[in-house]
C-alpha positions as CSV (number, residue, x, y, z in Angstrom):
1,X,219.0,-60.9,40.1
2,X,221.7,-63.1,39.4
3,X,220.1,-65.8,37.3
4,X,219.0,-62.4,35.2
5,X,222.4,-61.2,34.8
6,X,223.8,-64.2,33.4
7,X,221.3,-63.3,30.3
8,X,222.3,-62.1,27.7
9,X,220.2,-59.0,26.6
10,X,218.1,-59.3,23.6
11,X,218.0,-55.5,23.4
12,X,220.9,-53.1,24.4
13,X,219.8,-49.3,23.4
14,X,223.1,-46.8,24.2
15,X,223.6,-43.2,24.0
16,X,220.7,-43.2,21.3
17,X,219.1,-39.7,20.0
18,X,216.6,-38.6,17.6
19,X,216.8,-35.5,16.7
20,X,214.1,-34.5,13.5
21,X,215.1,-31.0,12.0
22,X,219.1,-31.3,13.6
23,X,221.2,-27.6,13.6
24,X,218.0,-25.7,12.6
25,X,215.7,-23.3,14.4
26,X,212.5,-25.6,15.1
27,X,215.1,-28.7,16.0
28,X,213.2,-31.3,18.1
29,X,214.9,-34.1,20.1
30,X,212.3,-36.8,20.2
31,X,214.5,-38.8,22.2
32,X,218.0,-37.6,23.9
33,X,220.8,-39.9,25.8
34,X,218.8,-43.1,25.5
35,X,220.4,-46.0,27.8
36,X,218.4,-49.7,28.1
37,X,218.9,-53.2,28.5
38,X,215.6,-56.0,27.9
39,X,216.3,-59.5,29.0
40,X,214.3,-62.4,26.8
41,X,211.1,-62.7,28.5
42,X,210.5,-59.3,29.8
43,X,207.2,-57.1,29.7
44,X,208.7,-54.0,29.2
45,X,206.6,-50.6,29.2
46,X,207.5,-47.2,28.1
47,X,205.6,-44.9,30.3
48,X,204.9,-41.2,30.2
49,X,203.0,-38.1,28.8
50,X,202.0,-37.9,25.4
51,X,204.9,-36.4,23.2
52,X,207.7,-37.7,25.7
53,X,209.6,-40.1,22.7
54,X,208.2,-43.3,24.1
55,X,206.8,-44.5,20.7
56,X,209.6,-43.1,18.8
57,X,212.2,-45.0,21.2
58,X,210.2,-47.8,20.2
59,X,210.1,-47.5,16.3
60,X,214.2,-46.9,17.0
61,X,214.0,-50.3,18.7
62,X,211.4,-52.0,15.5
63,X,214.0,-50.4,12.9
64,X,211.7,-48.6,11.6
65,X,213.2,-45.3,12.7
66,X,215.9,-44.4,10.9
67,X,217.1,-40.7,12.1
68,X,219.0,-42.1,14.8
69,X,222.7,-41.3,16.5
70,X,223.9,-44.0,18.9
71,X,223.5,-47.8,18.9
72,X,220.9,-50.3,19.2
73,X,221.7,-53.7,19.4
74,X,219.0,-56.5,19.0
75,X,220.5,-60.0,19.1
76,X,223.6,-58.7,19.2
77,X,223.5,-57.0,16.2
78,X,223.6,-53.0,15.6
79,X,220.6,-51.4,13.9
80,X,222.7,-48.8,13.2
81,X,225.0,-50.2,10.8
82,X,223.4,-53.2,9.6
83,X,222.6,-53.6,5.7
84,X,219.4,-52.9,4.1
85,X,218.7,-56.6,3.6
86,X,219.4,-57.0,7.2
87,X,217.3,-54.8,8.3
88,X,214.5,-56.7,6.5
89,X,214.8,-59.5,7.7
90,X,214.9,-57.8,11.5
91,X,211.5,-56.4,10.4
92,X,209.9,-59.8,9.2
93,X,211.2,-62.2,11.7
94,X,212.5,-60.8,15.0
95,X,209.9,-58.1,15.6
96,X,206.3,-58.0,15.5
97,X,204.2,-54.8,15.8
98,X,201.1,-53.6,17.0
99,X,199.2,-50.4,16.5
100,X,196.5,-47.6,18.5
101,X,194.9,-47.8,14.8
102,X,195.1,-52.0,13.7
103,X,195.9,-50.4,10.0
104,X,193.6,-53.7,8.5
105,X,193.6,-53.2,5.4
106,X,189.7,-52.7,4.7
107,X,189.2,-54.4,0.8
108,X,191.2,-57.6,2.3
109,X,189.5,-60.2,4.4
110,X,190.4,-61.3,7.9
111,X,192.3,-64.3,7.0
112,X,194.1,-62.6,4.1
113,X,194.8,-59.7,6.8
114,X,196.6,-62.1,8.8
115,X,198.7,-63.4,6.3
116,X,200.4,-60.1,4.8
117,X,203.3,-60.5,6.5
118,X,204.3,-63.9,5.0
119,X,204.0,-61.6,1.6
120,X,207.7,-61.4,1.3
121,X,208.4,-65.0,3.1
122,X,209.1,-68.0,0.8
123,X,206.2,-70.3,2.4
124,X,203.9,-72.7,1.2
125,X,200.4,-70.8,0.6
126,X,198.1,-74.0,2.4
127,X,201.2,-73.3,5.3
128,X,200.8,-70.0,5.4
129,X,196.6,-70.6,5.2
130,X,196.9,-73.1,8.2
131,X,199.3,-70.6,9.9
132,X,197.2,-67.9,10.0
133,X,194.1,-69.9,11.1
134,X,195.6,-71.6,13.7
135,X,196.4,-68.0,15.0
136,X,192.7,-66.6,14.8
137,X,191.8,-70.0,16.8
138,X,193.8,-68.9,19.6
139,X,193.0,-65.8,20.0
140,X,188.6,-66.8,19.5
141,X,188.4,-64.6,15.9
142,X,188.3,-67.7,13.7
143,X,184.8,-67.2,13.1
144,X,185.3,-64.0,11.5
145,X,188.1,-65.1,9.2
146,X,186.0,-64.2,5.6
147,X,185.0,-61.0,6.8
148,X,186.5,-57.7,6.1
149,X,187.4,-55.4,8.9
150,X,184.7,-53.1,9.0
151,X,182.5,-56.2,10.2
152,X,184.3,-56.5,13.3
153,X,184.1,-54.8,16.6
154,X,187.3,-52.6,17.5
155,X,188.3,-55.1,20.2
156,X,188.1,-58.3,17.1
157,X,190.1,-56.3,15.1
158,X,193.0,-56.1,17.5
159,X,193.0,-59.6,18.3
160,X,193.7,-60.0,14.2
161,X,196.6,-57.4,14.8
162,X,198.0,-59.7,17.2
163,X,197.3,-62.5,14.5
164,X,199.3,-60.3,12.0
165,X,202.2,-59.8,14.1
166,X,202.7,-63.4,15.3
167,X,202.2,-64.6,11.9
168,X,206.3,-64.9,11.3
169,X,207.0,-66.2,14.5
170,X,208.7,-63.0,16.1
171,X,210.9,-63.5,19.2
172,X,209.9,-59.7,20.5
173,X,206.2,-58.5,20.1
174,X,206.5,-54.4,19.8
175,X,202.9,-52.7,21.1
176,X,202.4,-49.1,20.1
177,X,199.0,-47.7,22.6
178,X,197.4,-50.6,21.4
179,X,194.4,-50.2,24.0
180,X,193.8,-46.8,22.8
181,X,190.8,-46.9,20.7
182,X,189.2,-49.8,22.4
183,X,186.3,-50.1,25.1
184,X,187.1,-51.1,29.0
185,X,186.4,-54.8,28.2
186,X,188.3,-54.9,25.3
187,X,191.2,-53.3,26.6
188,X,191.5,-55.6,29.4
189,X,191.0,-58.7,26.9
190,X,194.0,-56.9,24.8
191,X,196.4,-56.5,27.9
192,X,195.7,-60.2,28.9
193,X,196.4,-61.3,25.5
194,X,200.0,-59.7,25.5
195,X,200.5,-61.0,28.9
196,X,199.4,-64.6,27.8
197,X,202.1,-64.3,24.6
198,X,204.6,-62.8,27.4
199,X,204.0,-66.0,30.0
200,X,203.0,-69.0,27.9
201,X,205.1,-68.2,24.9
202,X,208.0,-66.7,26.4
203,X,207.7,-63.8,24.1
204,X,209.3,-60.6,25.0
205,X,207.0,-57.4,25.1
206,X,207.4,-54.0,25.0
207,X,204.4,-51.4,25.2
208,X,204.1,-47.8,25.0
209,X,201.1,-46.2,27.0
210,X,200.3,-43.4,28.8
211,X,197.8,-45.4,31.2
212,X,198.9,-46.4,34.4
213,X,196.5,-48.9,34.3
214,X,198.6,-50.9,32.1
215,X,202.2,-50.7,34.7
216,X,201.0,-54.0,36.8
217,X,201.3,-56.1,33.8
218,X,204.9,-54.9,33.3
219,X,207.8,-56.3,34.8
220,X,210.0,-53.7,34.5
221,X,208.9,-50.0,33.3
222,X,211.2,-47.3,31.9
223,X,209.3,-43.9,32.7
224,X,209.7,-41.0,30.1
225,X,209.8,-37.4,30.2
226,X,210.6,-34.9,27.4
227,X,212.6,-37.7,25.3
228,X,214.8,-38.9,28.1
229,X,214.6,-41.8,30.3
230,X,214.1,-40.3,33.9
231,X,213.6,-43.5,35.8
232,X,213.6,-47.5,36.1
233,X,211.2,-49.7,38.4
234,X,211.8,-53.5,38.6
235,X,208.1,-55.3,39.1
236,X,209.4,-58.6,39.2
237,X,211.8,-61.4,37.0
238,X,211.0,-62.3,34.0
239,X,208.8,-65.5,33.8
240,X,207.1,-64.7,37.5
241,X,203.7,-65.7,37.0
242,X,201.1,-62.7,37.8
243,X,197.3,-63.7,39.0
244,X,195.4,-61.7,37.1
245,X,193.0,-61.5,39.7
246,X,195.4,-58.4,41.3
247,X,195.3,-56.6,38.3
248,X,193.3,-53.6,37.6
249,X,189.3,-53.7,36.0
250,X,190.3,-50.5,33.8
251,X,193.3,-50.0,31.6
252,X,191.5,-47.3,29.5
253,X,194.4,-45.1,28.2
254,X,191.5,-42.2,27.5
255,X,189.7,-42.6,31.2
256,X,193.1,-42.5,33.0
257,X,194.8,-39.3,30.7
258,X,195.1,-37.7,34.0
259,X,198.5,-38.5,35.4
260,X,200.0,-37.9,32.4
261,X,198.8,-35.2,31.8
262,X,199.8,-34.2,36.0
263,X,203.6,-34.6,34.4
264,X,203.1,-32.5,31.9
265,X,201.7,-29.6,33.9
266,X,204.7,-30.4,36.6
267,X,207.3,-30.1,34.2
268,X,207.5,-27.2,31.6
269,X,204.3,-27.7,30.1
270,X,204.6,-24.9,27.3
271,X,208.2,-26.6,25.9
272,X,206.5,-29.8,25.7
273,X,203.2,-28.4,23.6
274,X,205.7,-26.7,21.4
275,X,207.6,-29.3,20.9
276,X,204.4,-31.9,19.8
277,X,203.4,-29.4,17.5
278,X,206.6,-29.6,15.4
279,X,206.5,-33.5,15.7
280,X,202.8,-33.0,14.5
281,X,204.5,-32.2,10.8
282,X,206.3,-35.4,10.2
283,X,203.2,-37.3,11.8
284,X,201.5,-38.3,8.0
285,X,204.8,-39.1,6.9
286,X,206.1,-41.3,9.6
287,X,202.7,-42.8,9.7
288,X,202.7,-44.0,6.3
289,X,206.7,-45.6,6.4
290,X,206.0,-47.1,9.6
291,X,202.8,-49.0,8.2
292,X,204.7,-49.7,5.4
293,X,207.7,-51.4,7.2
294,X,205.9,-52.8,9.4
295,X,203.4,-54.9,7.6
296,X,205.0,-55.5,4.2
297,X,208.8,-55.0,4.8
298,X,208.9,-52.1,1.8
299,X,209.0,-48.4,2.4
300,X,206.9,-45.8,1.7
301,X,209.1,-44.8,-1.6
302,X,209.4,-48.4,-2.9
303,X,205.2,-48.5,-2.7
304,X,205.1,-45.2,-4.6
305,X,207.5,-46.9,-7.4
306,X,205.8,-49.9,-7.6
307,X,202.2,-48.2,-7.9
308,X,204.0,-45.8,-10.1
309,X,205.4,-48.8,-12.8
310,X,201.7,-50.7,-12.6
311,X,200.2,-47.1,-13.2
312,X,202.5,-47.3,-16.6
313,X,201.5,-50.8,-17.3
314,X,197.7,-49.9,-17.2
315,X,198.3,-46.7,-19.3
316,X,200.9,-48.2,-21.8
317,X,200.0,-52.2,-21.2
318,X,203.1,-53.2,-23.5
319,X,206.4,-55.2,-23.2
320,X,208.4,-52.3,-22.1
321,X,206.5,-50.8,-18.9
322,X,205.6,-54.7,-18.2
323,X,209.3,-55.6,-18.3
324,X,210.5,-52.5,-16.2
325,X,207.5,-53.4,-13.5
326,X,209.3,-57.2,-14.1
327,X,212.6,-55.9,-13.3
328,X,211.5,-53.5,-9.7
329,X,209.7,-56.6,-8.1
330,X,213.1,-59.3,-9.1
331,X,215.8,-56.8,-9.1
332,X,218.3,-56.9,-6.2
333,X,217.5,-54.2,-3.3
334,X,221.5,-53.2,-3.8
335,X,220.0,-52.2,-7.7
336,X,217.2,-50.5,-6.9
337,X,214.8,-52.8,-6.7
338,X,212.4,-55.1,-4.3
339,X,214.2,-58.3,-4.1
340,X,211.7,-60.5,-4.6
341,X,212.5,-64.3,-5.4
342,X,211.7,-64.4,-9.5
343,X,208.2,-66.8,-8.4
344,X,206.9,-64.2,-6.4
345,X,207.7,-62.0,-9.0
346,X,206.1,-63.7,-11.9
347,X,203.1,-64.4,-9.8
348,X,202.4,-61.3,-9.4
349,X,203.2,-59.7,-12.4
350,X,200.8,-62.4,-13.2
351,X,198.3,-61.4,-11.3
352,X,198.3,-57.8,-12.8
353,X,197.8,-58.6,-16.3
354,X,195.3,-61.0,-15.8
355,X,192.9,-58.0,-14.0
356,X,194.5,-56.0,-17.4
357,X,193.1,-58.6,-19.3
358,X,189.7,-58.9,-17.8
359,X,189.2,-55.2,-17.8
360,X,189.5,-54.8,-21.4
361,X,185.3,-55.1,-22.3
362,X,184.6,-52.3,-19.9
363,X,187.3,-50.6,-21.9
364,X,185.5,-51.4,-25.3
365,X,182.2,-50.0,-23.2
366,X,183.9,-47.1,-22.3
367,X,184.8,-46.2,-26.2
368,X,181.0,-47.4,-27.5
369,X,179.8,-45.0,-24.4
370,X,181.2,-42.3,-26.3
371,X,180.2,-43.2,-29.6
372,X,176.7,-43.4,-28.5
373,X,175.9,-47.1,-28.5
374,X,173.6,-48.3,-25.8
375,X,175.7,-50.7,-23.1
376,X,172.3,-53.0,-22.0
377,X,172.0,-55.4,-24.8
378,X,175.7,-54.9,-25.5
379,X,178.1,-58.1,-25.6
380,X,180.3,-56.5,-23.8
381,X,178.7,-56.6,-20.6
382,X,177.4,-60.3,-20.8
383,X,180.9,-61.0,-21.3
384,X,182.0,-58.9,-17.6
385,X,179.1,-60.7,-16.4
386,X,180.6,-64.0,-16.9
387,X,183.8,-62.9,-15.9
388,X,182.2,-61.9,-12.6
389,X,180.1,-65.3,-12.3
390,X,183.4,-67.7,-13.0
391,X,186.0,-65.9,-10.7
392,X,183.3,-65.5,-7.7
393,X,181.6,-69.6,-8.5
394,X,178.2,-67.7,-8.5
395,X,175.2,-69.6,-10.1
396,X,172.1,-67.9,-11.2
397,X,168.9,-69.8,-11.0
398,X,166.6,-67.1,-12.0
399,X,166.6,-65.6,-15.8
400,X,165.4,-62.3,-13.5
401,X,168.4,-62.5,-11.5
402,X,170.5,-62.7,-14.5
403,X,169.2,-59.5,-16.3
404,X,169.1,-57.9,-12.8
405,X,173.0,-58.2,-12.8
406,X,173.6,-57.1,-16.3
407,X,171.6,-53.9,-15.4
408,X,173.7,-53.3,-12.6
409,X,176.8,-53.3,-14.6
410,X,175.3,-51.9,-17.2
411,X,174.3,-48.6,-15.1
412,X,177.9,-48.5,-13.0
413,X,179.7,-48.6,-16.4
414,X,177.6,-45.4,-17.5
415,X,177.6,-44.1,-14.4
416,X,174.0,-43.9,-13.0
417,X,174.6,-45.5,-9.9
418,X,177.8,-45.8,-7.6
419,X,180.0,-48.7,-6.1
420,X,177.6,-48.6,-2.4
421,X,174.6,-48.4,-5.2
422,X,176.0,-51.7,-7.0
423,X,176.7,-53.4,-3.5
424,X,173.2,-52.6,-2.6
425,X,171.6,-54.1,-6.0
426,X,173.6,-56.8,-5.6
427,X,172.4,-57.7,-2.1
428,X,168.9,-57.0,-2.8
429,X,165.9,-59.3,-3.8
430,X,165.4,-60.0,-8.0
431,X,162.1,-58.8,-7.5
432,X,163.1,-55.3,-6.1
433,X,165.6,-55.6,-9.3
434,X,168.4,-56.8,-7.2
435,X,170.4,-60.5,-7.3
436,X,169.7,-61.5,-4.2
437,X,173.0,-62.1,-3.3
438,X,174.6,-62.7,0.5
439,X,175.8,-59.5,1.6
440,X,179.2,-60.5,2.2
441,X,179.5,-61.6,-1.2
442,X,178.2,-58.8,-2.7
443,X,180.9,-56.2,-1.4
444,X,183.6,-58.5,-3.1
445,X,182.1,-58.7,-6.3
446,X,181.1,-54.8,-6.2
447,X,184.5,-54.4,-5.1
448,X,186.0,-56.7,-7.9
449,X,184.0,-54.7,-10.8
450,X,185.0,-51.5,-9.3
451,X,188.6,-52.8,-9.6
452,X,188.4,-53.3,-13.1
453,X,186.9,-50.1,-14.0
454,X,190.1,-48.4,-12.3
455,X,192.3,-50.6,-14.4
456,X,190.1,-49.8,-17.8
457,X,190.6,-45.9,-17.4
């Protein structure tokens, strides 16, 4: 105990509540009289019921909850007082997080998954590339690095979470439930993952469940009940290796329910149901700022703005809504805006008008549509349909596969068939009247085309 005491803590939580509703009749404290110290190194779980505060004690510690009263210090500095920018850069380089629901972004691929959170990070993009491979190495998802999430099992997409939240090198790895919507074997691979990250990379841990299959891995475990901290158990120091042959065959959070829900029953059941039903309410909300922070370093709000200003620039595509989208990515955060570096900004503002740009035939389509003019022989869509062959490097051997495609974009821009219907064609054989294209392929390009139709309307 001494060598652990001469530590400083990396995490110092005092006298923290959360209270959600304060001075009115359906008040709820999530978390009351918070006290907690984490030494570098630790695996640290919050254990209890469902409903008790653990998660939001954790977003308190992440920074991404913001309705608090006390003080939390992380690296000696206060969460509660520090600026804006500050808080940013806590988000994107000294935490890490993990969630129940991976929130993979479904029209990205793996690899580009991986990288997000280097989005706001002035690095290299071949660094960043390299980065983020290296990382699905190590954790045996490399393979799957060009497919898109929905390709992957739920315990593959997980491991890419892990990816993601390693990507800027975070001293403290945050893990919300994170075995909670994963089979036995899977679960166990997870739990041996964090533990690896805990013993090999000194990383410090902290995980939120409700299995007690999941407390042998921890070395020390903070047990909740109705948004206090009733008790503290010491497993061992930080660093003490664990052989993994000791641990349990079945960390299931949804097979092993039943003690937590035994604390429930023992104490006050009815207060604590009430209670989760008024947390229910700010559940979409919370969910949304929490993914937001967490993966991109923006709020909620600044995501509505900016999809707000590039709504204007597809409606009004002129120098004034283009400047004012300009100005919110490079403006300071003090001024309102994102604080983007003025590359990242032009890159991206870029990036917008070139889709803009590309988009324009199927707007010309759109007004010949409604005029009356037939869209198969029309130059319009040869011209998408070369769009769609440069950006994707996609040869056409066949003249049948050629006219194949132009029928497909043909009868998606008048509406006859749908984006899956387009995906389909596109995967099909030319003689069935597809293009005989490799499925994987396919759902980016009918992706791609579907993007451009968005921005033509």
């Amino acid at each position: 105990m001494a060598e652990k005491k001469a530590n400083q803590a990396i995490i110092s939580v005092k006298k923290l509540d959360v209270i959600y509703f304060k001075g009115k009749p359906n008040e709820v404290r999530a978390v009351s009289d918070a006290n907690l110290e984490i030494y570098p190194g630790e695996f640290v779980v919050f254990f209890g019921p469902s409903g008790c505060g653990k998660s939001t004690l954790l977003y308190a510690i992440g920074g991404l909850e913001r309705n608090i009263e006390g003080d939390v210090f992380i690296k000696g500095k206060n969460l509660a007082s520090i600026k804006n920018h500050e808080l940013d850069l806590h988000r994107q380089k000294t935490i890490g997080m993990i969630f129940q629901a991976f929130y993979l972004i479904n029209s990205l691929t793996i690899l580009n998954n991986v990288i997000l959170p280097q989005f706001s990070v002035n690095t290299k993009i071949k660094d960043r590339e390299k980065k983020a491979v290296d990382l699905l190495e190590f954790f045996s998802v490399s393979k799957q690095a060009n497919k898109f999430p929905n390709e992957l099992s739920g315990g593959q997409q997980q491991r890419v979470a892990i990816c993601r939240s390693l990507m800027n090198d975070p001293e403290i790895i945050l893990a919300d439930e994170p075995t909670g919507n994963l089979d036995s074997k899977s679960a166990i691979d997870v739990m041996n993952l964090l533990l690896e990250l805990n013993q090999k990379q000194k990383k410090t841990i902290i995980l939120v469940t409700h299995s007690p299959g999941s407390l042998d891995y921890a070395s020390k475990i903070y047990y909740m009940k109705d948004g206090r901290i009733t008790d503290v158990k010491i497993n061992r120091e930080p660093g003490v290796p664990i052989d993994k042959n000791s641990l349990p065959q079945n960390v299931l959070d949804r097979d092993l329910q039943t003690a937590g829900k035994e604390m429930v029953a023992k104490d006050q059941a009815v207060v604590v149901k009430e209670s989760l039903e008024k947390i229910s309410l700010l559940g979409d909300w919370k969910a949304k700022n929490l993914v937001s922070e967490a993966i991109f370093g923006f709020s909620y709000d600044e995501i509505l703005k900016l999809e707000s200003l590039v709504s204007q620039v597809i409606i009004s595509p002129n120098k004034q809504t283009q400047q004012k989208l300009t100005d919110y990515l490079d403006k300071d955060i003090y001024q309102g805006g994102l604080g983007l570096d003025k590359r990242t900004a032009k890159k991206l503002m870029a990036r917008f008008l070139s889709i803009l740009q590309e988009a324009r035939p199927i707007r010309d389509l759109s007004v010949a549509t409604l005029a009356g003019q037939s869209l198969v022989d029309n130059k319009k869509v040869a011209e998408i349909k070369w769009h769609l062959l440069g950006y994707f490097d996609i040869s056409l051997h066949k003249k049948q596969a050629d006219k194949n495609f132009e029928q497909i974009i043909s009868d998606r821009l008048s509406g006859r068939i749908d984006f899956k219907e387009v995906r389909v064609n596109l995967d099909a054989s030319v003689k069935s009247g597809g293009v005989g294209l490799e499925k994987r392929l396919a759902n980016k390009l009918a992706k791609y085309l579907e993007l451009l139709i968005l921005s033509s309307k």
